[in-house]
C-alpha positions in Angstrom: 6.4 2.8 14.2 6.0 -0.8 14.4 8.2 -3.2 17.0 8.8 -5.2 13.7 11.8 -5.6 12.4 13.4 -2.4 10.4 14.7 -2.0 7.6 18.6 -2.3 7.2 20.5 0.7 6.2 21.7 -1.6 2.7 17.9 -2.3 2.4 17.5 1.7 2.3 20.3 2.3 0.6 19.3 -0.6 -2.4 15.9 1.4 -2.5 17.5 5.0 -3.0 19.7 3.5 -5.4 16.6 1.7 -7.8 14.8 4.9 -7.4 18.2 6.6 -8.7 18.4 3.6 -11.6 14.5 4.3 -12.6 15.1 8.1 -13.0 17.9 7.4 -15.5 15.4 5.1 -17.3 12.8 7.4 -16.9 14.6 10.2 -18.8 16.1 7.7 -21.4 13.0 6.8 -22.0 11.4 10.4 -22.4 14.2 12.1 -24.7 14.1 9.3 -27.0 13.0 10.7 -30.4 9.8 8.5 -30.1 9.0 9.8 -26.9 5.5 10.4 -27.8 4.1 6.9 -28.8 6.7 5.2 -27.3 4.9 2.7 -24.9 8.7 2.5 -22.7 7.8 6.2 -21.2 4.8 4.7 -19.4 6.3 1.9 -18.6 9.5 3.8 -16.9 7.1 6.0 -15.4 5.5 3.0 -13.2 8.7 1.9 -12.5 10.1 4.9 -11.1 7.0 5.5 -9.4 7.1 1.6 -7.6 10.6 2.4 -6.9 10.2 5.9 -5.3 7.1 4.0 -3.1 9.2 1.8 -1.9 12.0 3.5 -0.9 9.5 6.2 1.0 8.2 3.1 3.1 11.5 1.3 3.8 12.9 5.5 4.9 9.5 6.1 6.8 9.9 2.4 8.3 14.2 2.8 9.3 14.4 6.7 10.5 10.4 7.8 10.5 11.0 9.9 7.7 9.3 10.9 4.1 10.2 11.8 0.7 8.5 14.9 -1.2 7.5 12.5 -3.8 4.1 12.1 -5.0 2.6 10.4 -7.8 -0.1 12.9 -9.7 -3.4 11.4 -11.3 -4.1 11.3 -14.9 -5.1 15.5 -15.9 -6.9 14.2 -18.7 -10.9 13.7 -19.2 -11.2 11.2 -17.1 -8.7 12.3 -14.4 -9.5 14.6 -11.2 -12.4 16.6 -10.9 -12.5 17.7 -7.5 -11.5 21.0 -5.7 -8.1 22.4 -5.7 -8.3 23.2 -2.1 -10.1 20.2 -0.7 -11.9 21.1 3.1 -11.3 17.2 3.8 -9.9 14.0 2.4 -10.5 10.3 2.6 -7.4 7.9 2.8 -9.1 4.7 1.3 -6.7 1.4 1.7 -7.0 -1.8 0.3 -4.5 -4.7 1.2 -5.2 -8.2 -0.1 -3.7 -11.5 1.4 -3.1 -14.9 0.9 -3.9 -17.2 4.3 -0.4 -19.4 3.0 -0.5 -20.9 7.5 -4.0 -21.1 8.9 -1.9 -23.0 12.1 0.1 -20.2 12.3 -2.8 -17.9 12.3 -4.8 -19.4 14.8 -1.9 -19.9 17.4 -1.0 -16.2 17.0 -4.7 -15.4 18.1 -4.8 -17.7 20.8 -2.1 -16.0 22.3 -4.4 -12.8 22.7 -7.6 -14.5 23.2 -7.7 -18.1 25.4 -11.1 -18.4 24.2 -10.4 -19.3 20.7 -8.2 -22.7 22.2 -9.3 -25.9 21.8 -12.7 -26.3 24.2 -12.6 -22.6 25.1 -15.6 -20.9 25.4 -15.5 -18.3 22.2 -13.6 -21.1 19.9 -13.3 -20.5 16.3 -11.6 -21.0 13.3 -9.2 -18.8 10.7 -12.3 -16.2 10.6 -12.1 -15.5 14.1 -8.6 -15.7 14.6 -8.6 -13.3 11.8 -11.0 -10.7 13.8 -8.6 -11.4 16.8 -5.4 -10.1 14.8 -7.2 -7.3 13.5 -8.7 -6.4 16.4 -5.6 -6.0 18.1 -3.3 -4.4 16.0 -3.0 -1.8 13.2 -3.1 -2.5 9.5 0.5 -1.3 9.1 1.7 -3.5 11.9 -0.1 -6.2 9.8 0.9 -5.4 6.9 4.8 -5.5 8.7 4.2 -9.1 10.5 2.3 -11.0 7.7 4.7 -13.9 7.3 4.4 -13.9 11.3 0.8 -14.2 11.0 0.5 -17.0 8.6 -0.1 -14.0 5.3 1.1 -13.7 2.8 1.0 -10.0 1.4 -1.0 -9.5 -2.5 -1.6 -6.6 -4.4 -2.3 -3.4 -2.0 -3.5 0.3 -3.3 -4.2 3.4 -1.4 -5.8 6.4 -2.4 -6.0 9.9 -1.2 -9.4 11.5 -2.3 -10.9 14.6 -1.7 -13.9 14.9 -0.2 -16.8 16.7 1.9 -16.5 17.1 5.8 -18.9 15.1 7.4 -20.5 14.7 11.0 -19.3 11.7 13.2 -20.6 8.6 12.1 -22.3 10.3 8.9 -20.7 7.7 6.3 -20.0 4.4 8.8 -23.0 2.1 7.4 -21.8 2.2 4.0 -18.3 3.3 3.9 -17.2 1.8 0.3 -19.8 3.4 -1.3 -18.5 6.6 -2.7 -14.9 6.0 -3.9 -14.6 8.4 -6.4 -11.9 8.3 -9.1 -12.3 11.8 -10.4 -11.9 12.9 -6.4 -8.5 11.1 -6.1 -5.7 13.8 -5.4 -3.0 10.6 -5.5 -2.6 6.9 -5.5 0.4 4.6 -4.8 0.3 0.8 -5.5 2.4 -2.2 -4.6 2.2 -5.2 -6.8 4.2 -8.2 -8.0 3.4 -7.1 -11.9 5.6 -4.3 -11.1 8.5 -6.7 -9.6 8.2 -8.8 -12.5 8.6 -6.2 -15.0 11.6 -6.8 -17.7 13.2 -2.7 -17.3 14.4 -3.5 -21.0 11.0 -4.4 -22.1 
């Protein structure tokens, strides 16, 4: 678990409590006598599945603890195609950010690296102090300092795909290459469309 900051019990306790809000929605929204072409079932079902995200990440982050949920693909045509007992899986991340403090940036990485100062032999700019950062620390520790670091955190997805073992090194040169939508067991995203969404739309 990170050194950051953790989550307040109120800050878990608000989550469990949305996740709560967007189940009754959820089921409102299902047993209404439109249920079937009624475009609020999909969109409760994103909300409860933002809200039941969330609240895993702020439980894992305050007590190192998970929630049972998961979020299943789409079943239909173009849905999952792979192996019901995968051998192996891929965990394939994507986390975008804003630079919002390139100042803020660099000074973090000069604090790990004296070469990147003013005059000092390796000096650079925001790429390097970028490498720095990343070099030192793990993407969830990012992820949980970004507003430390000068970020500012955008749209993030992860996927959990199944896939074939491989030998060591097998897929390094090109490891991007072969994300397969009809191999993904499960997916959770994190995005300000979902925060801005109107629960009465």
């Amino acid at each position: 678990m990170s050194d950051a900051a953790q989550p307040t019990i109120a800050e878990v306790r608000a989550a469990a409590e949305a996740v709560k809000a967007a189940i009754d929605r959820h089921l409102e929204a299902v047993s209404s006598p439109n249920a079937a072409d009624d475009p609020a079932v999909s969109a409760a079902y994103e909300q409860l599945a933002t809200a039941a995200i969330a609240y895993d990440q702020l439980l894992y982050e305050a007590y190192d603890e998970v929630t049972p949920f998961e979020i299943p693909g789409d079943e239909g045509p173009g849905g999952y195609h792979g192996p019901e007992q995968p051998e192996a899986i891929s965990v394939l991340i994507r986390r975008d950010y804003h630079v919002v403090d390139s100042e803020r940036l660099r000074a973090q990485a000069e604090r790990l690296d004296e070469s990147l100062t003013p005059g000092g032999a390796g000096a650079g700019g925001v790429n390097a102090a970028i490498g720095v950062l990343f070099g030192e620390y793990e993407p969830d520790e990012i992820a949980a300092r970004s507003e430390e670091f000068g970020l500012e955190e955008a749209d993030s997805t992860l996927w959990v795909a199944a896939t074939e073992p491989t030998e060591p090194g097998e897929w390094l040169p090109e490891p991007f290459e072969h994300a397969d939508p009809q191999m993904l067991i499960c997916r959770f995203d994190v995005s300000e469309v979902y925060d801005d969404e109107d629960p009465d739309d």
